[in-house]
mmCIF file as gemmi writes it, N, C-alpha and C atoms, coordinates in Angstrom:
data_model
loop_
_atom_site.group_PDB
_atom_site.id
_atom_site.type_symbol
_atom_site.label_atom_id
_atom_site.label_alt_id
_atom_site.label_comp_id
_atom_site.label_asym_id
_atom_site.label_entity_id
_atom_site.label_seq_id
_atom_site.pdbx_PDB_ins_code
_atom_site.Cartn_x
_atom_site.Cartn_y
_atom_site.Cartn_z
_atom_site.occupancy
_atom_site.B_iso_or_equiv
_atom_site.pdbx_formal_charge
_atom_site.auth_seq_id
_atom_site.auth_asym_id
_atom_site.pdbx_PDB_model_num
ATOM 1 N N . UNK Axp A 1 ? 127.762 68.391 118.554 1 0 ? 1 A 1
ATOM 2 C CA . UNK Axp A 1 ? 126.754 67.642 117.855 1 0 ? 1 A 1
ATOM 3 C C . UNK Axp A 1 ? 126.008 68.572 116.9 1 0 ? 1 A 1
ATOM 4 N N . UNK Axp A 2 ? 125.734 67.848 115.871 1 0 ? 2 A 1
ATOM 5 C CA . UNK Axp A 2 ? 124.719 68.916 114.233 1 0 ? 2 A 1
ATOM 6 C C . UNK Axp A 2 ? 123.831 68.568 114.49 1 0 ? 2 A 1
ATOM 7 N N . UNK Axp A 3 ? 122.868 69.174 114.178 1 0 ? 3 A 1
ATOM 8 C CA . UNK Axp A 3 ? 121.082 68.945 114.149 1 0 ? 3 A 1
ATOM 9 C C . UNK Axp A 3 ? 120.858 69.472 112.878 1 0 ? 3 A 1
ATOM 10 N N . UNK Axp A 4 ? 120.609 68.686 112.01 1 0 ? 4 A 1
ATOM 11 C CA . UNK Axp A 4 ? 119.821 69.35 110.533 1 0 ? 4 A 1
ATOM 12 C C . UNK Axp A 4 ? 118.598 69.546 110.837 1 0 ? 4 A 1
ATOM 13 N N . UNK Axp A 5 ? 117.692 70.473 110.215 1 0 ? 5 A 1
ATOM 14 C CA . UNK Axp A 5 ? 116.333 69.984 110.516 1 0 ? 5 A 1
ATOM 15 C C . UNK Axp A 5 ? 116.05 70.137 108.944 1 0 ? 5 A 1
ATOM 16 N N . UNK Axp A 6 ? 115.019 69.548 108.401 1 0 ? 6 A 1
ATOM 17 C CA . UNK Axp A 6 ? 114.587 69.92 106.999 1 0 ? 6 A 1
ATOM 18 C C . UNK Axp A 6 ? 113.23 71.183 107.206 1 0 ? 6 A 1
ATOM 19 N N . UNK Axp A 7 ? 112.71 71.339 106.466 1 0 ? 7 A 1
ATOM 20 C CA . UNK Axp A 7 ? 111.492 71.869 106.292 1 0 ? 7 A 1
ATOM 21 C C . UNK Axp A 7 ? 111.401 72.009 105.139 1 0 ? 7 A 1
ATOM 22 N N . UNK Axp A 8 ? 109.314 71.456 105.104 1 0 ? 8 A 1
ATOM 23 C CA . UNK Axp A 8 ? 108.763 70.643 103.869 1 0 ? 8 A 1
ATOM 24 C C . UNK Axp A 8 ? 107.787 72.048 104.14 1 0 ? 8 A 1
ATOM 25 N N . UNK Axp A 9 ? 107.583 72.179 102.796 1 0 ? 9 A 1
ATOM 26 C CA . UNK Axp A 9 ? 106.122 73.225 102.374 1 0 ? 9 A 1
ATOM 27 C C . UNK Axp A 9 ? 105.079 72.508 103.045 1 0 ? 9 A 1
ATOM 28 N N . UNK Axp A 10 ? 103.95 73.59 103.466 1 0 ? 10 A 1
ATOM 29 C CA . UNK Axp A 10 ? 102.77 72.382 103.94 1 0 ? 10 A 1
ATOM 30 C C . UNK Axp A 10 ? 101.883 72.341 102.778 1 0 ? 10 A 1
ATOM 31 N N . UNK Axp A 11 ? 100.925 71.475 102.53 1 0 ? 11 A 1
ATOM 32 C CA . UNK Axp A 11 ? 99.882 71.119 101.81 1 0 ? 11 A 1
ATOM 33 C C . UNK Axp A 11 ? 99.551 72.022 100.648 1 0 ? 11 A 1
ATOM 34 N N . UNK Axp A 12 ? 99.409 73.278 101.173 1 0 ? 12 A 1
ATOM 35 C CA . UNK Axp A 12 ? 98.814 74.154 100.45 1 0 ? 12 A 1
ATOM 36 C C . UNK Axp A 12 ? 99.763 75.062 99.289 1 0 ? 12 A 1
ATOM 37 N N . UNK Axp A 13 ? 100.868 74.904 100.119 1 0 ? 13 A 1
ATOM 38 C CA . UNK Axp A 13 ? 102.076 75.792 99.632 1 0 ? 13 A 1
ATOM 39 C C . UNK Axp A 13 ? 102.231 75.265 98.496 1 0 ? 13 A 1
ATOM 40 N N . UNK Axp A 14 ? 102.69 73.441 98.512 1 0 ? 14 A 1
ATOM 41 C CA . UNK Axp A 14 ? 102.739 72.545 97.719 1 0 ? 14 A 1
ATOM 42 C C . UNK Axp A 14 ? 101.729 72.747 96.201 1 0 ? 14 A 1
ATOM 43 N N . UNK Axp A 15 ? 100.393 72.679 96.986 1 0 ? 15 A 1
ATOM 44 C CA . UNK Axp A 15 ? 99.355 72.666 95.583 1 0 ? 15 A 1
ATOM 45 C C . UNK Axp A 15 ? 99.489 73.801 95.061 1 0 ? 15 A 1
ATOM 46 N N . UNK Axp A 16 ? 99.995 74.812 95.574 1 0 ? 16 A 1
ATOM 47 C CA . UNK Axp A 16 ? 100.138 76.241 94.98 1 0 ? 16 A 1
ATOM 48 C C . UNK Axp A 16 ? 100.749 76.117 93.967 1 0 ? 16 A 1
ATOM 49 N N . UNK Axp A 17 ? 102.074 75.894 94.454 1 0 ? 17 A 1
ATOM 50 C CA . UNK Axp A 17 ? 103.325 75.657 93.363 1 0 ? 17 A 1
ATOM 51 C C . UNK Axp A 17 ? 103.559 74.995 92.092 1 0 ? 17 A 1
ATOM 52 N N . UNK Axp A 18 ? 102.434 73.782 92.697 1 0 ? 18 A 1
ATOM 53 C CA . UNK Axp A 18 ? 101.996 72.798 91.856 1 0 ? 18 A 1
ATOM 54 C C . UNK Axp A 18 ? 101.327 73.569 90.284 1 0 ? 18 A 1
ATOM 55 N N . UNK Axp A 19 ? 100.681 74.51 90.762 1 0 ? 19 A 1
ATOM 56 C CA . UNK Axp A 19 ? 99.58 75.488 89.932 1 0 ? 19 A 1
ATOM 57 C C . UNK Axp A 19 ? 98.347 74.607 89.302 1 0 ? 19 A 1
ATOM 58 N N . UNK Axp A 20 ? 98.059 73.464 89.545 1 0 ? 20 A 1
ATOM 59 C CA . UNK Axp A 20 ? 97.49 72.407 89.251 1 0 ? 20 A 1
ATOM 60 C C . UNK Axp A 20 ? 95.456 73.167 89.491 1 0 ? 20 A 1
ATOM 61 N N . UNK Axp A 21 ? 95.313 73.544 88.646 1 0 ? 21 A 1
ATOM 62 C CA . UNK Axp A 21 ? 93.69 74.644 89.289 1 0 ? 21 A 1
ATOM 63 C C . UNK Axp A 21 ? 92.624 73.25 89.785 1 0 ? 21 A 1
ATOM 64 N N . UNK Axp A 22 ? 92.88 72.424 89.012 1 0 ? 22 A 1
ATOM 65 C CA . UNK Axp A 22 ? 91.623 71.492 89.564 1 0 ? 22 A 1
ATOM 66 C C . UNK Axp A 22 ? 92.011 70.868 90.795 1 0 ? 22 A 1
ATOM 67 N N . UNK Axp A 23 ? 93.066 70.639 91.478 1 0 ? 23 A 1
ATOM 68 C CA . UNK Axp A 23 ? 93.73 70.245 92.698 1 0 ? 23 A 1
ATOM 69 C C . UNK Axp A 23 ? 93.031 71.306 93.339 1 0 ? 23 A 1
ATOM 70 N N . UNK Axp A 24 ? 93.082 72.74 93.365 1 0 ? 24 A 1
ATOM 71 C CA . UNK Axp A 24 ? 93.248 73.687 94.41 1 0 ? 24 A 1
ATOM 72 C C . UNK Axp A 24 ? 91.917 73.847 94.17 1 0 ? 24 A 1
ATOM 73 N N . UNK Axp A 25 ? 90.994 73.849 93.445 1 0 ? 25 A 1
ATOM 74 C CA . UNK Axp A 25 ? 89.857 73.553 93.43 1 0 ? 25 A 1
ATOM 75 C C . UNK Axp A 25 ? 89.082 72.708 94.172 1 0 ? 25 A 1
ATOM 76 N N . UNK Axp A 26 ? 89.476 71.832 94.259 1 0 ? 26 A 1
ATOM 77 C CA . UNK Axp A 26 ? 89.162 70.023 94.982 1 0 ? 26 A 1
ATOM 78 C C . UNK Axp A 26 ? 89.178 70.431 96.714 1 0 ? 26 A 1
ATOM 79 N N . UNK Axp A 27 ? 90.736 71.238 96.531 1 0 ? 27 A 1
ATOM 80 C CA . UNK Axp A 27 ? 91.288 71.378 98.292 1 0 ? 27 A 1
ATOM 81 C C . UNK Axp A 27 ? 90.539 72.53 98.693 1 0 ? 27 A 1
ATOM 82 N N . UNK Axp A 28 ? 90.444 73.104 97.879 1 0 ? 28 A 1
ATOM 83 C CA . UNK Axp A 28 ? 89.379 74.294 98.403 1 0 ? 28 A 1
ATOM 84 C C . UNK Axp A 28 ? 87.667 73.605 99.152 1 0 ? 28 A 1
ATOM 85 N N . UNK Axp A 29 ? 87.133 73.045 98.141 1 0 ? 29 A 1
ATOM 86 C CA . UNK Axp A 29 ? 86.069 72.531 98.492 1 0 ? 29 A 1
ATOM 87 C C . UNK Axp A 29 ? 86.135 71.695 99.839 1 0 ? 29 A 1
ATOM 88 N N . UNK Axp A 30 ? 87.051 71.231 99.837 1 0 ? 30 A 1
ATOM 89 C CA . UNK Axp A 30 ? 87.06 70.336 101.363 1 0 ? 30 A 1
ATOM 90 C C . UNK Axp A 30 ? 87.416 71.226 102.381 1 0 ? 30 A 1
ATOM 91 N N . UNK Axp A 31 ? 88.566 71.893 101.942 1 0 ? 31 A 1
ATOM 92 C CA . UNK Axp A 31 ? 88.829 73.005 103.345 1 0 ? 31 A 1
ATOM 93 C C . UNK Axp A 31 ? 87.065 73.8 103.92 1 0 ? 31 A 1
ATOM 94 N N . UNK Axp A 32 ? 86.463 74.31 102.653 1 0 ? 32 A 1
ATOM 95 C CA . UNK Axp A 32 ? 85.168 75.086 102.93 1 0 ? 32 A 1
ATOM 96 C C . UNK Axp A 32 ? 84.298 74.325 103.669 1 0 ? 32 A 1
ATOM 97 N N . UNK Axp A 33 ? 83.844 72.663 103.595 1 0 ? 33 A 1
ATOM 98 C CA . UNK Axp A 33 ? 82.852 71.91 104.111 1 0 ? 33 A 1
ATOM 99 C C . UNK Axp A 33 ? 83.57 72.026 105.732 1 0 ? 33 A 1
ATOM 100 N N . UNK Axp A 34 ? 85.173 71.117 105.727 1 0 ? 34 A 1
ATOM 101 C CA . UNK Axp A 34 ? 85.696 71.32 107.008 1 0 ? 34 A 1
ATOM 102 C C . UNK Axp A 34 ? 85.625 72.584 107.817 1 0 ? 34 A 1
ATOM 103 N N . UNK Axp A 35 ? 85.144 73.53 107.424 1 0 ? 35 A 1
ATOM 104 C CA . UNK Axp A 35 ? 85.004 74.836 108.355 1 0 ? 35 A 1
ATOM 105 C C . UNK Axp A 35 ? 83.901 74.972 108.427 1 0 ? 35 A 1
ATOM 106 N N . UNK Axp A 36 ? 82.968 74.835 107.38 1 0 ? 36 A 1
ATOM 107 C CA . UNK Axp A 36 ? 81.365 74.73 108.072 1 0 ? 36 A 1
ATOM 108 C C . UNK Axp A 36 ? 81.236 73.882 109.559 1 0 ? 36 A 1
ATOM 109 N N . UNK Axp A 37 ? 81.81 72.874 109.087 1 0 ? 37 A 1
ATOM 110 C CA . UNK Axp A 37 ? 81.857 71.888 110.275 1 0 ? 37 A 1
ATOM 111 C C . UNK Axp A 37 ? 82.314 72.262 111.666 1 0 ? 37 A 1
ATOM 112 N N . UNK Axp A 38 ? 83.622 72.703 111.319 1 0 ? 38 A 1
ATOM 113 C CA . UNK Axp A 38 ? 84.42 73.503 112.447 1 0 ? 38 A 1
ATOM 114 C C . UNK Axp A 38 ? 83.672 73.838 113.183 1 0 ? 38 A 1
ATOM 115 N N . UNK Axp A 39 ? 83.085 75.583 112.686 1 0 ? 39 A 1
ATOM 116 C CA . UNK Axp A 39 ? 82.104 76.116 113.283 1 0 ? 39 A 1
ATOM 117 C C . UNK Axp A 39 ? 80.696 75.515 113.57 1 0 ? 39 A 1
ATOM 118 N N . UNK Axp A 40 ? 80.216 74.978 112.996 1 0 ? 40 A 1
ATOM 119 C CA . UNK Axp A 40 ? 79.214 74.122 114.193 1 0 ? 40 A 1
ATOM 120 C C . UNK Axp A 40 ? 79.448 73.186 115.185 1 0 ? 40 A 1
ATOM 121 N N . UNK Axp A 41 ? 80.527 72.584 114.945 1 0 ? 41 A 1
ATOM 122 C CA . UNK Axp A 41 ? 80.987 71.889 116.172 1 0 ? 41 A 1
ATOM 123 C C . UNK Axp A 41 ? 81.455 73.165 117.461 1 0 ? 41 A 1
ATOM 124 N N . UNK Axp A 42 ? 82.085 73.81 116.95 1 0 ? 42 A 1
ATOM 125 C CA . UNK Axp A 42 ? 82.121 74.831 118.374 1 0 ? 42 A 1
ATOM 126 C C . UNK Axp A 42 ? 81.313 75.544 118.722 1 0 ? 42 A 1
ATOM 127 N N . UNK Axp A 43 ? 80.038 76.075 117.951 1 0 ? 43 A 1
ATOM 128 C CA . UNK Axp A 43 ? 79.117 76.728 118.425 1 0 ? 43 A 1
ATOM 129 C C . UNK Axp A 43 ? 78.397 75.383 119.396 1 0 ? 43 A 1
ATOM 130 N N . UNK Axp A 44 ? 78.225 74.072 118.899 1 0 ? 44 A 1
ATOM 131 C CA . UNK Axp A 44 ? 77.218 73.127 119.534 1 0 ? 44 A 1
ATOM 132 C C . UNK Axp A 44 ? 78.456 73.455 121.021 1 0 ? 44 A 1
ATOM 133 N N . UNK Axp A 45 ? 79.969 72.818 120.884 1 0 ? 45 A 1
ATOM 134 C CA . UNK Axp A 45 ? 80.319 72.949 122.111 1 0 ? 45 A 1
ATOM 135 C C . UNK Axp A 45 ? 79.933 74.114 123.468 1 0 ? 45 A 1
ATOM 136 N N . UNK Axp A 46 ? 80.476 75.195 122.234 1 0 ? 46 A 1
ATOM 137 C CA . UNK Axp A 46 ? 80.166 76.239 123.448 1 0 ? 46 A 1
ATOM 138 C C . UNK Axp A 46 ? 78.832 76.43 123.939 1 0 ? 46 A 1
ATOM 139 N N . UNK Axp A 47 ? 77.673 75.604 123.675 1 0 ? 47 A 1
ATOM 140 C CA . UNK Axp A 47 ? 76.068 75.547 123.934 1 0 ? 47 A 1
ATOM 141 C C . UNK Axp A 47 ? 75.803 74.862 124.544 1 0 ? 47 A 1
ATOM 142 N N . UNK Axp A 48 ? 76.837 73.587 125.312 1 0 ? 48 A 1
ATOM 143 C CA . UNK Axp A 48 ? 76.236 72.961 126.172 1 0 ? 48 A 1
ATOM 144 C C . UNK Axp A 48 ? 77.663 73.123 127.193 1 0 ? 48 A 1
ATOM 145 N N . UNK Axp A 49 ? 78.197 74.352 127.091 1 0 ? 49 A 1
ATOM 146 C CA . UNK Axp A 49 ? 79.475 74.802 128.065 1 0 ? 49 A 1
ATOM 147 C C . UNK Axp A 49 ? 80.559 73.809 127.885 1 0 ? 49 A 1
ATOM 148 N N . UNK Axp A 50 ? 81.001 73.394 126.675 1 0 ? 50 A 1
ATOM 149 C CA . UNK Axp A 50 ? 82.516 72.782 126.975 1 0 ? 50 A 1
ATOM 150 C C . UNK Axp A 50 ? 82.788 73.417 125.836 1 0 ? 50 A 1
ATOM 151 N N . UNK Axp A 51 ? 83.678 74.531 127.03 1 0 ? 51 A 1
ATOM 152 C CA . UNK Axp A 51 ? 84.289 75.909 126.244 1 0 ? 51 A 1
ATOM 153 C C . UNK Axp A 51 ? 86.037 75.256 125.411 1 0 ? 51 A 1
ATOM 154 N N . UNK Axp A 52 ? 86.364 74.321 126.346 1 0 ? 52 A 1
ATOM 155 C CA . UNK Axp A 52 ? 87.492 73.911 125.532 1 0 ? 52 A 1
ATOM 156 C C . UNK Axp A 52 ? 87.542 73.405 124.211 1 0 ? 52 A 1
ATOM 157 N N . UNK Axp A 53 ? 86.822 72.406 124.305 1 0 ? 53 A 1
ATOM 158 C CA . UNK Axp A 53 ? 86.357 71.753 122.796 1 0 ? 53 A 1
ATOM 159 C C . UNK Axp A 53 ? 86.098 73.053 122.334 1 0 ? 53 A 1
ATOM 160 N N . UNK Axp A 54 ? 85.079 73.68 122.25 1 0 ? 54 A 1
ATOM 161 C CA . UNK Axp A 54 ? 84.691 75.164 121.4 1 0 ? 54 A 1
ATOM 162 C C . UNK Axp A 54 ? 86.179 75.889 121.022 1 0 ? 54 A 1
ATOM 163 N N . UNK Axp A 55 ? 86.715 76.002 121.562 1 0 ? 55 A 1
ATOM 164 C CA . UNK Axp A 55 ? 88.333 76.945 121.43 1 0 ? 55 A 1
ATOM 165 C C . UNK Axp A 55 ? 88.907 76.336 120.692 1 0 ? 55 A 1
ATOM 166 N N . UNK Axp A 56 ? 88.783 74.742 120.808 1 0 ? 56 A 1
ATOM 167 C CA . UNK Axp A 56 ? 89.916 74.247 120.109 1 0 ? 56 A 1
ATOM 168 C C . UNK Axp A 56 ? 89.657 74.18 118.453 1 0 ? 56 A 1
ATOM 169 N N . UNK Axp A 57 ? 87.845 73.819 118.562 1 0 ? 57 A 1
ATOM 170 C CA . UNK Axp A 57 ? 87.184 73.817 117.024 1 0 ? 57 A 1
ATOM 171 C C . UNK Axp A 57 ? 87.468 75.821 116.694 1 0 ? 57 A 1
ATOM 172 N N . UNK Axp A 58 ? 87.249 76.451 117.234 1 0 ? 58 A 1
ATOM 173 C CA . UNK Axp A 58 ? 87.441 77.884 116.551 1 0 ? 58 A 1
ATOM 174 C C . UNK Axp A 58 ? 88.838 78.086 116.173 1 0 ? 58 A 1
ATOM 175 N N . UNK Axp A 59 ? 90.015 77.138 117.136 1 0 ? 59 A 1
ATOM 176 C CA . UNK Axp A 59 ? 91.29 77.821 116.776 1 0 ? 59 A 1
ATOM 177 C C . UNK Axp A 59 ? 91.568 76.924 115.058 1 0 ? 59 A 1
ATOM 178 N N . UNK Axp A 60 ? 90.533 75.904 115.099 1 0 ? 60 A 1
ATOM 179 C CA . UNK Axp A 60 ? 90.411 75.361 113.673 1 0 ? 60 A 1
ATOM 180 C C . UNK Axp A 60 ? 90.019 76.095 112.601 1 0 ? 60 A 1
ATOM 181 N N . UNK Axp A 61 ? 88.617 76.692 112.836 1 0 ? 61 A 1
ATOM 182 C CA . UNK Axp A 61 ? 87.933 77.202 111.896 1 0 ? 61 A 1
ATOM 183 C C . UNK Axp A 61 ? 88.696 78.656 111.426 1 0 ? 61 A 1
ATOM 184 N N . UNK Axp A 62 ? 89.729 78.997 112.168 1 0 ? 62 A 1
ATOM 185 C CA . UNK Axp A 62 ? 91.018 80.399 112.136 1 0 ? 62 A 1
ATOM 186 C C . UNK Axp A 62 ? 91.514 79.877 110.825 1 0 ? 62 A 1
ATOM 187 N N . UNK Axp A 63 ? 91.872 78.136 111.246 1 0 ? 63 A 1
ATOM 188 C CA . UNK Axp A 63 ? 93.397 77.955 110.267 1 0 ? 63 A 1
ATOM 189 C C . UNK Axp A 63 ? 92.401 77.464 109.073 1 0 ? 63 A 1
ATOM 190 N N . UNK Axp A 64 ? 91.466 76.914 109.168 1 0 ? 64 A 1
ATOM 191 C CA . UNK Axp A 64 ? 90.65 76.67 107.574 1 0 ? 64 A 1
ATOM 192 C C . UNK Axp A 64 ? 90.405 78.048 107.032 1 0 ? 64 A 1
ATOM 193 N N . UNK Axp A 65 ? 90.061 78.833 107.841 1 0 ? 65 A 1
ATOM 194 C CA . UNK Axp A 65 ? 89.7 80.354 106.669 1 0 ? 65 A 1
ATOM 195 C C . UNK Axp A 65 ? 91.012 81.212 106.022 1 0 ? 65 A 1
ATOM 196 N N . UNK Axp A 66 ? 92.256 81.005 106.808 1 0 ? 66 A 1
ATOM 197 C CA . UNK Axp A 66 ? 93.599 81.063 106.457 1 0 ? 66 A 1
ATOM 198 C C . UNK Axp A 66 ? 94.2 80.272 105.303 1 0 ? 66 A 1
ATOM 199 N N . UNK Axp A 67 ? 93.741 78.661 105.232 1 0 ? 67 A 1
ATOM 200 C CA . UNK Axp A 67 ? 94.361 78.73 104.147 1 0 ? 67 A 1
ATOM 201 C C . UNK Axp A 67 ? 92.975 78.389 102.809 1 0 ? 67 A 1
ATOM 202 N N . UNK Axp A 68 ? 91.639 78.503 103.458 1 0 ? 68 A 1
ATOM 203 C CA . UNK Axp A 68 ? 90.761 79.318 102.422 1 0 ? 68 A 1
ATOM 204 C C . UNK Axp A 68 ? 91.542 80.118 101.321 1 0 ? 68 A 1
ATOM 205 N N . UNK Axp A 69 ? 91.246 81.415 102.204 1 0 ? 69 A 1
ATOM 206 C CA . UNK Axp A 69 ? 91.629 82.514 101.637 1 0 ? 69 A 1
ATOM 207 C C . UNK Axp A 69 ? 93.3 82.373 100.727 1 0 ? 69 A 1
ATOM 208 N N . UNK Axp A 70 ? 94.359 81.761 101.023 1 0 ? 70 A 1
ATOM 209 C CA . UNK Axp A 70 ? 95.323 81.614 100.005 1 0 ? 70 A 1
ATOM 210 C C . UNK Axp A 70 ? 94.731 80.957 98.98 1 0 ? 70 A 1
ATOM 211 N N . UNK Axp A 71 ? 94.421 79.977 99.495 1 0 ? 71 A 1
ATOM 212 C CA . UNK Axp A 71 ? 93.843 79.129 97.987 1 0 ? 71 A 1
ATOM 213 C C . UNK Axp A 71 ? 93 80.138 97.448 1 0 ? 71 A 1
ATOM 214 N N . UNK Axp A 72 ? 92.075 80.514 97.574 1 0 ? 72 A 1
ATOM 215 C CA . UNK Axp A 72 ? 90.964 81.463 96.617 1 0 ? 72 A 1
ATOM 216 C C . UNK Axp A 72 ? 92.032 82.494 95.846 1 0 ? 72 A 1
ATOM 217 N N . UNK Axp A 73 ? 93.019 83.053 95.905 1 0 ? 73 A 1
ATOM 218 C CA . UNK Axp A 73 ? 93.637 83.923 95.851 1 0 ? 73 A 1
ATOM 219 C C . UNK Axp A 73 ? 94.283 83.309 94.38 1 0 ? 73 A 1
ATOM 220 N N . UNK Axp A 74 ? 94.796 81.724 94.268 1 0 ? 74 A 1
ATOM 221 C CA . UNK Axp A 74 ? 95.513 80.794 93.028 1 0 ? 74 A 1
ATOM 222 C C . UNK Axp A 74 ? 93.943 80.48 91.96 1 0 ? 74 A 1
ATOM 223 N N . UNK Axp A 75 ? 92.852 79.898 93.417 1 0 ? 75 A 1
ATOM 224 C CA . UNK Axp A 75 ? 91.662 79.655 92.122 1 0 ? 75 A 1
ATOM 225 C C . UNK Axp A 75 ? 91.181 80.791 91.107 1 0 ? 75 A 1
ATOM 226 N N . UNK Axp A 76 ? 91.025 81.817 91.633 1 0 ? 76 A 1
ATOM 227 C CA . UNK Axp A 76 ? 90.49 82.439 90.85 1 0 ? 76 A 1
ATOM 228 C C . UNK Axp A 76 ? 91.33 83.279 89.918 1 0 ? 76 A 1
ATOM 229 N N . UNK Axp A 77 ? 92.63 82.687 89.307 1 0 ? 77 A 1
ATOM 230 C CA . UNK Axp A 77 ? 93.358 82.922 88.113 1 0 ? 77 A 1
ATOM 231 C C . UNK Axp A 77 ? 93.2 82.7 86.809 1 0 ? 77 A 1
């Protein structure tokens, strides 16, 4: 038996490629609010001890500053 699998660029890779500056502009701004957020949602978690929720919002606020930082890297061209 074959198993193809495909694999698709994710989101970011995409707008990269795209080179589209006001797109990566746009996605930037939302990624930045969504990580403000992130991190206050896990600081509130980890403040009333539900350390899981907290872990799970920080292992978020990891992957928003990850693909932050690519994007900043296309915006500021």
């Amino acid at each position: 038996m074959e198993v193809t699998t495909t694999l698709q660029a994710d989101m970011i890779t995409r707008v990269i490629n795209n080179g589209n500056l006001a797109e990566i502009e746009y996605i930037l701004s939302v990624k930045e609010k969504a990580l403000t957020n992130a991190i206050e949602v896990a600081e509130f978690n980890r403040s009333i001890g539900n350390n899981e929720f907290a872990e799970v919002e920080e292992s978020r606020a990891r992957r928003l500053k990850r693909d932050i930082e690519r994007l900043k890297k296309y915006a500021m061209k």
